[in-house]
C-alpha positions in Angstrom: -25.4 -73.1 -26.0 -26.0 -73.8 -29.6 -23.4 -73.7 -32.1 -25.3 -72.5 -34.8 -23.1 -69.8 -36.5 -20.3 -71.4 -35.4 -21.2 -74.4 -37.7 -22.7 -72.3 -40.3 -19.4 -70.2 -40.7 -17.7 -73.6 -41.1 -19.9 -75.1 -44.2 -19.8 -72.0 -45.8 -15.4 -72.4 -45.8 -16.1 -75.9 -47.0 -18.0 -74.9 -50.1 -16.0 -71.8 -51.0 -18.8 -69.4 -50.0 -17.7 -66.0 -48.7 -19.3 -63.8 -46.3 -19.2 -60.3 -45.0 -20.0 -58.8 -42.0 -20.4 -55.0 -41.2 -19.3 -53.8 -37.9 -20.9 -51.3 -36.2 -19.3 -49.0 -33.7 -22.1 -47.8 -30.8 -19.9 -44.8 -30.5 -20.3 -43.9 -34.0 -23.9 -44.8 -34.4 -26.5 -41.8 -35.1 -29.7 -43.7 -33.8 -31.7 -41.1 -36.1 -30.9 -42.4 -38.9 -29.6 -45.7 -37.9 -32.2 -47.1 -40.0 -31.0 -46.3 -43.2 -27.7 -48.3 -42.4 -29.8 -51.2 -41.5 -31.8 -51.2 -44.2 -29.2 -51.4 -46.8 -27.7 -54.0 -44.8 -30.6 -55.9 -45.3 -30.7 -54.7 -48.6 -27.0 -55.8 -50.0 -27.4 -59.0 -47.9 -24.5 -58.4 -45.7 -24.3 -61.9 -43.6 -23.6 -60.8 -40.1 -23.5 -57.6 -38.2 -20.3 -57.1 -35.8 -21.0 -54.9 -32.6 -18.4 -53.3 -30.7 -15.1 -51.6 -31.4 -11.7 -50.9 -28.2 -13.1 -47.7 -26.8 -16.7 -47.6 -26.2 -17.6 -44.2 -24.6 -21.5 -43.4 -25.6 -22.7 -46.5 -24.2 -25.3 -46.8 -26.4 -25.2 -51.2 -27.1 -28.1 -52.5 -26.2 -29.8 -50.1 -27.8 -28.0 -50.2 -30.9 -28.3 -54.1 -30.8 -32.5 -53.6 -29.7 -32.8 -51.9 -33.3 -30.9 -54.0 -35.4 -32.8 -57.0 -33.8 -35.9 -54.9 -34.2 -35.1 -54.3 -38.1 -33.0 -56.7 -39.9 -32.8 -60.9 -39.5 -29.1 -60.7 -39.5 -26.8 -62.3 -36.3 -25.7 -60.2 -34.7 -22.0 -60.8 -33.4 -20.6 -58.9 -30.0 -17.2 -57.8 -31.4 -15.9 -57.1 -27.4 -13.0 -54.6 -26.2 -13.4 -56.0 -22.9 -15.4 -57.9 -20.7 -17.8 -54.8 -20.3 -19.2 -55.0 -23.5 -21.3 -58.3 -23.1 -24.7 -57.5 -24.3 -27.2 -61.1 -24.1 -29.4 -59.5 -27.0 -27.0 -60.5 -29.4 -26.8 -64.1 -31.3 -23.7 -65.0 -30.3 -19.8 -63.2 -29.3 -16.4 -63.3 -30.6 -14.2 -64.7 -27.8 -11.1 -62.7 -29.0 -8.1 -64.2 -27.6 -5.3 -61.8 -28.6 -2.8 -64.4 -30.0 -0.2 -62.1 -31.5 0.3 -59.9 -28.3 1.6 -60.7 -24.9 -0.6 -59.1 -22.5 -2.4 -61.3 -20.5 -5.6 -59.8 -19.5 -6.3 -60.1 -23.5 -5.0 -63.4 -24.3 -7.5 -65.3 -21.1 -7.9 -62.5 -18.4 -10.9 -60.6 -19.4 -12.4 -64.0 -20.6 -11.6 -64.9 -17.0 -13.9 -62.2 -15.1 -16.3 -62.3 -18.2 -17.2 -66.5 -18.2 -19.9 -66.9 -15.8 -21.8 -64.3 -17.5 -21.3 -65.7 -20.8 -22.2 -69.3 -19.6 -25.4 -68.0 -18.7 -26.0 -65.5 -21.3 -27.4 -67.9 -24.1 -24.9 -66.0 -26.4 -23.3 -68.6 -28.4 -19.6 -68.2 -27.9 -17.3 -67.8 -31.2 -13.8 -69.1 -29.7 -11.2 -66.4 -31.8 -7.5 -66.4 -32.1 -7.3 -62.8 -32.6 -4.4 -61.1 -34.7 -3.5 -57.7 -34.7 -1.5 -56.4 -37.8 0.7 -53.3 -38.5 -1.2 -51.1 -40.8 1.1 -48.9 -40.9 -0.2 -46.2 -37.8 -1.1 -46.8 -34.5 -4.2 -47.9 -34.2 -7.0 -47.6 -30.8 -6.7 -51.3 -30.5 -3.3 -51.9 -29.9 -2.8 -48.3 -27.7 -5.4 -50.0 -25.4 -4.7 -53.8 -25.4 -0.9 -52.1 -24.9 0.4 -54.6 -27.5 2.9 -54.5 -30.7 1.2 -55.6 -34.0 2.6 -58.5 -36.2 4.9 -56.3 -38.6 3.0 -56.4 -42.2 5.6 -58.3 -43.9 5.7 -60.7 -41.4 3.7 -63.6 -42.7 5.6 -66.7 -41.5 5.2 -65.1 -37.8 1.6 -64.5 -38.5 1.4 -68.0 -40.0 2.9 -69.8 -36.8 0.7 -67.7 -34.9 -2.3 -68.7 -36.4 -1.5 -72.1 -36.4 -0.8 -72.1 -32.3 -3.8 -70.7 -32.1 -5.9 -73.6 -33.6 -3.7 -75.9 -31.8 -4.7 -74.6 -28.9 -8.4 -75.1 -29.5 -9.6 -71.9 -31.1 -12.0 -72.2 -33.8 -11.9 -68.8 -36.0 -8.9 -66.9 -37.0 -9.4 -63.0 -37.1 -6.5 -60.9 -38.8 -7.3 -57.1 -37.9 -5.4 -54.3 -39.0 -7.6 -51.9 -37.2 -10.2 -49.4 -37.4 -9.3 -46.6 -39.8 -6.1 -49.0 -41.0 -3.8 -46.7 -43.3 -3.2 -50.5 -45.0 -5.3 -53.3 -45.3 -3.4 -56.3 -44.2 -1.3 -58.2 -47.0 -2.9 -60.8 -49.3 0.7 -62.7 -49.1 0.0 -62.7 -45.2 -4.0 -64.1 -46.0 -2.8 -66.8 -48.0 0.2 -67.6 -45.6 -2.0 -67.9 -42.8 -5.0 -69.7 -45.0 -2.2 -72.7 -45.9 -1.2 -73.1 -42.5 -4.6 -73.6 -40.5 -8.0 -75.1 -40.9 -10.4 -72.9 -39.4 -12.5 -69.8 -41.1 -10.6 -67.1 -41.4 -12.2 -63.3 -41.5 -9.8 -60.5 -41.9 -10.9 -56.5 -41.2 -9.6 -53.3 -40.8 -8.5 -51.2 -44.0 -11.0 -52.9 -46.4 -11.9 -49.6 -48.1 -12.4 -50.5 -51.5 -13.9 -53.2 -53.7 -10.6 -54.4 -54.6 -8.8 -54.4 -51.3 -12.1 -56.5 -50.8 -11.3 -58.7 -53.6 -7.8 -59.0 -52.7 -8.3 -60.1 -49.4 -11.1 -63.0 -50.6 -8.7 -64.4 -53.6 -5.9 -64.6 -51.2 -8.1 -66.9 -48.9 -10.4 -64.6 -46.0 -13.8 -66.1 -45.7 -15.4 -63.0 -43.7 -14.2 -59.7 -44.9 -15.7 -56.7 -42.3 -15.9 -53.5 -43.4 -16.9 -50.7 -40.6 -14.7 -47.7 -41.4 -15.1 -47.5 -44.6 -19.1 -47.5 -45.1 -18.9 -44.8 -42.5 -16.9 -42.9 -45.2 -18.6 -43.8 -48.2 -21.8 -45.6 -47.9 -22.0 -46.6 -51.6 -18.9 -49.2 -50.4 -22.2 -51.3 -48.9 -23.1 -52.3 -52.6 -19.9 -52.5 -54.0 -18.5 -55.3 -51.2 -22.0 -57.3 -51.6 -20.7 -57.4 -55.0 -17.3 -58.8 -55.2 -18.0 -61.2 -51.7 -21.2 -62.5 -54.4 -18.8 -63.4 -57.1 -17.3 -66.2 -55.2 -20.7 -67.8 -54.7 
């Protein structure tokens, strides 16, 4: 398995080069005029393209990942909410450990029923201490991983937590504060958790505007994804190129 992105995501940190990466939910995908999305992707350069979301009932991936392939040259990321949602189209998948819950089928035992597949997929595999965060409702994600987020103005938690995570071998940190977030999670908790470990950082969930996208950057996120929002107000596209091209 290559490690490609993997290292990619990595030089990009090291020279202070930010990135963003829409996410795509197949339940929320009109494939009529899917297009238009993907174009303005393409468009806007967005860097990587995130499929998947907790609760996928139109199962409509692979061919949701068959057009974006088809249309646009950008990787395309599995973004999992369990070990059903492995699609070998994509470029490469988000091994989301969920580090800040204690359920175990999320922190290694879907990744246990889901390995031999993914060691012959050809997917190159993203190893991710995965964070939930209060945004202050309940979100899909931690109803169905049945776990409690890391309070908002928790940071030293969310710092320690991050840090066991890279300890323990995992090579991207992900702070989520879920689709739809009614808060975006804090830049004090970004910049906590970007002085304590090493490793990329990308932070999602609540990213509605170009400032909250700003915000999140200066405090120290290297991928901002933004899913929610463009679904809302597709003009967001431009204005998230924008600030994520400032840093370059």
């Amino acid at each position: 398995m290559t490690q490609n992105l993997l290292n990619n995501l990595y030089e990009r940190k090291a020279q202070g080069q930010k990135s963003f990466a829409v996410l795509i939910d197949p339940d929320k995908v009109n494939l009529d005029n899917f297009s238009n999305l993907l174009n303005l992707c393409t468009e806007y350069g967005a860097d990587y393209i995130f499929v998947g979301g907790s609760l996928i009932t139109n199962y409509v991936i692979s061919e949701v990942i068959a057009q974006i392939k088809r249309e646009t040259n950008i990787p395309v990321i599995l973004f999992p909410g369990n070990s059903l949602h492995i699609d070998v189209q994509a470029d490469a998948i988000l091994l989301l450990s969920l580090i800040s819950g204690r359920n175990p089928e999320f922190l290694i035992g879907q990744h246990v029923i889901s390995a031999p597949l993914l060691r012959k997929s050809g997917l190159e595999i993203l190893p991710t201490g995965y964070m939930l965060i209060d945004s202050g409702k309940p979100t899909t994600v931690s109803y169905i991983s049945n776990t409690t987020p890391i309070p908002h103005d928790k940071a030293g938690i969310a710092a320690c937590t991050a840090m066991a995570g890279e300890m323990l071998g995992l090579k991207l940190t992900y702070l989520d504060a879920g689709s739809g977030a009614m808060n975006p999670v804090s830049p004090e908790m970004i910049a906590a958790v970007r002085q304590s470990v090493d490793t990329p950082i990308i932070v999602g969930g609540g990213i509605n505007t170009a400032k909250k996208a700003k915000n999140a950057l200066s405090a120290g996120a290297d991928v901002i994804v933004v899913g929610n929002g463009i679904e809302q107000n597709i003009d967001l596209l431009k204005e998230i190129a924008i600030s994520v091209n400032s840093y370059q």
